[in-house]
N, C-alpha and C positions, 0 to 999 in steps of 0.2 A: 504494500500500500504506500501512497504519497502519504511523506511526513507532514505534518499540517503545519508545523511551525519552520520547516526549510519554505515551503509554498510561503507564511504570511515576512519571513525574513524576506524573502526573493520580490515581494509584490512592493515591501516596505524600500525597499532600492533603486527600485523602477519609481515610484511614485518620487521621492526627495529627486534622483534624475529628474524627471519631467519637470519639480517645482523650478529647481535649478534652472535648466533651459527656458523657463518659464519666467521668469525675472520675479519669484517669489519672496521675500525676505526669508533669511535661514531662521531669524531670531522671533517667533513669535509667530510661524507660520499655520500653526493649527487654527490660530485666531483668522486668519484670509482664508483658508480653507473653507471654515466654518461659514462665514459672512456669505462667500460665493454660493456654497449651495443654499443656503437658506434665503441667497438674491434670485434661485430658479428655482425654489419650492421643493426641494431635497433639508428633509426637516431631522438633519443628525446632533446629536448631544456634541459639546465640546469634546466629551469624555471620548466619545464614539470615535473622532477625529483622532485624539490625540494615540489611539491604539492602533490608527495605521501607520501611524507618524513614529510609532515607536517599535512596531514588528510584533504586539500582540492580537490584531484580528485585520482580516482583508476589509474591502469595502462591500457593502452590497453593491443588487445589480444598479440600482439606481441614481447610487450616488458613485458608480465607475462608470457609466454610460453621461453623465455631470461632471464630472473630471475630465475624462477622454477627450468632452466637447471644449471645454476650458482650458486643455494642456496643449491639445492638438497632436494627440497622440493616441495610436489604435488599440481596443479594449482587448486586443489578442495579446499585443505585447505589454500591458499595463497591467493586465489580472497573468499573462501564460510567459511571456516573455519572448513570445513568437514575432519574430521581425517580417517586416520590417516597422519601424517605431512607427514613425510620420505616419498620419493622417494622407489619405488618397480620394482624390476624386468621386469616387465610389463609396465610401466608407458611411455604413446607416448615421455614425455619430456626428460625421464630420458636417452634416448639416445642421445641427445644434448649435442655438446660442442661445442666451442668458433667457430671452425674452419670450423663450417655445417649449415653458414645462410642459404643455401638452403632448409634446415631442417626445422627452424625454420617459415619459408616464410610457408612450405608445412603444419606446423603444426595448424599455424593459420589461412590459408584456410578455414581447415576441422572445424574448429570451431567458429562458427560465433557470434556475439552478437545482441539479441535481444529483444525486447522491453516489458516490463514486463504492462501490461495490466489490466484492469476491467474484473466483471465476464460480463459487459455489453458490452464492445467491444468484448468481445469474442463470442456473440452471435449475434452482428452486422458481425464479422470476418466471419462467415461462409456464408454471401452473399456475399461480395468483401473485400479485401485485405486493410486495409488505407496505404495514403502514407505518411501521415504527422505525426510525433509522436513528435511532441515537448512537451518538458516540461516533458516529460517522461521518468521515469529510462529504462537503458539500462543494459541489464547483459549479459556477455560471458558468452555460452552455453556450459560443459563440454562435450558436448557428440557432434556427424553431424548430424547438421541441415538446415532444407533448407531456403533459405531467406526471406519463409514468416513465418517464423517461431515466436513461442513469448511464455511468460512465464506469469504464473498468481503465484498471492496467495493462497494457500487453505483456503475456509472459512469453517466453522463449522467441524464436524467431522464425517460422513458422510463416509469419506474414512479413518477413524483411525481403527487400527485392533485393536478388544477390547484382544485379546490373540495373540498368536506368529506368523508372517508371517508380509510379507512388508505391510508396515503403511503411509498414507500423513496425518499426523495429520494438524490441524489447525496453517497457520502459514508458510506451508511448501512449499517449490516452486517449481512446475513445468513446465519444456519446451515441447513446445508443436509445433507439426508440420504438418501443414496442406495440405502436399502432403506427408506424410506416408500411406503407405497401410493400412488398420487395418485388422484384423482379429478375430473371436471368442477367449477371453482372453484378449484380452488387454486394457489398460488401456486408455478410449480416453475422449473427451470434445464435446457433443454433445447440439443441442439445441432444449431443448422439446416444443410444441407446447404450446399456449397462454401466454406464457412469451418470455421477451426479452434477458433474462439473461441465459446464458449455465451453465451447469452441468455435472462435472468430476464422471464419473461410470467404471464400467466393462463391457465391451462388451461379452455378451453370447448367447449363441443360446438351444434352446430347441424344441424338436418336429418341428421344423423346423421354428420356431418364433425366434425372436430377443429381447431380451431384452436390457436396464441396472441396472447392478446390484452393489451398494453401499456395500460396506468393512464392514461397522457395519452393524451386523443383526436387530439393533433397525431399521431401516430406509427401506422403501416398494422397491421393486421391479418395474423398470419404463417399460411399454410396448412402443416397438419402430413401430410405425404409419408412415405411409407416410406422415405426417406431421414432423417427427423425423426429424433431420440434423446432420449429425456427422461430427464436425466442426473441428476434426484431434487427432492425437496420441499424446499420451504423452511419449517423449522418455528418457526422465531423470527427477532426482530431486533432491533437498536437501534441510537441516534444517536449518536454520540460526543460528548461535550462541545465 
């Protein structure tokens, strides 16, 4: 599992970065923090502030999607550390300014945060839903997802591209969504018969069979049986620092 307190160290670095590039005062900077979101209706305690500022809790989605818009820096590399930093053309936040909480309201909507999981719940997860996740990290999902959504670790390598083309090396985290459609291609989390434990492949079809199929060629080819469960899509990911 991700350490929570390497994640709120690593977020807590990237944020003092941005304030930095950002022409923030060093001395007193939780106070401009604060005034800013509460100027676009992100309504955090002082205290709330001062525990990003110090590496004991990350930000919610709301008031990192109110940063991001304020720093000019993208919420992949602000909460994940995914580059590139800057703000692009494109970027849902980068049209955010002070005066568009409705904006921001709508933006963290679309992105929820979810519960970063075992490869063994994830294979419990495709008979029913839990509803208790204490004690468990929680990560804002860059991408829409639906509320039973959740995120694992990749273990082994399995799915690392030994040559050029997208890669989950070991390490790497995927969200994952258990009322996505799938389709031939894609990338999902299924659960193969006499084990507990789920297994991240490639959804393919052949002669009109189903398989899945793992990224590295070292690794077999899984036939999908009516005992098979495809226990949802994986719609995003990224690398940790």
């Amino acid at each position: 599992m991700v350490d929570k307190n390497d994640l709120r160290a690593a977020f807590t670095a990237r944020l003092h970065e941005a304030l930095d590039d950002a022409g923030v005062r060093a001395r007193g900077r939780g106070v401009d923090v604060h005034k800013h979101l509460k100027s676009v209706g992100v309504n955090k305690s002082p205290q709330a502030v001062s525990k990003w500022l110090n590496g004991d809790a990350m930000a919610e989605a709301d008031s990192m999607v109110a940063l991001c818009s304020w720093l000019k820096v993208r919420r992949e590399w602000l909460e994940y550390g995914v580059l590139p930093k800057e703000q692009t053309g494109d970027s849902n936040v980068h049209q955010l300014t002070s005066d568009q909480e409705s904006n921001v309201r709508e933006v963290t909507q679309r992105f929820g945060r979810v519960p970063l999981i075992s490869w063994v719940q994830a294979g419990a997860w495709c008979e029913a839903n839990f509803e208790q996740h204490d004690g468990e990290t929680w990560l804002s999902c860059p991408v829409a997802i639906s509320d039973s959504g959740y995120a694992l670790k990749v273990l082994g390598d399995s799915m690392t591209n030994p040559g050029p083309g997208r890669s989950y090396p070991a390490g790497c985290i995927i969200f994952v969504d258990p009322e996505a459609e799938t389709k031939t291609g894609d990338r999902v989390i299924a659960r193969v018969p006499r084990t507990n434990e789920a297994t991240f492949k490639i959804l393919v079809e052949d002669a009109g069979r189903q398989f899945l199929r793992p990224i590295n060629p070292q690794y077999p080819i899984i036939d999908i049986t009516e005992e098979t469960h495809i226990c949802g899509k994986v719609v995003g990911s990224f690398i940790p620092e």
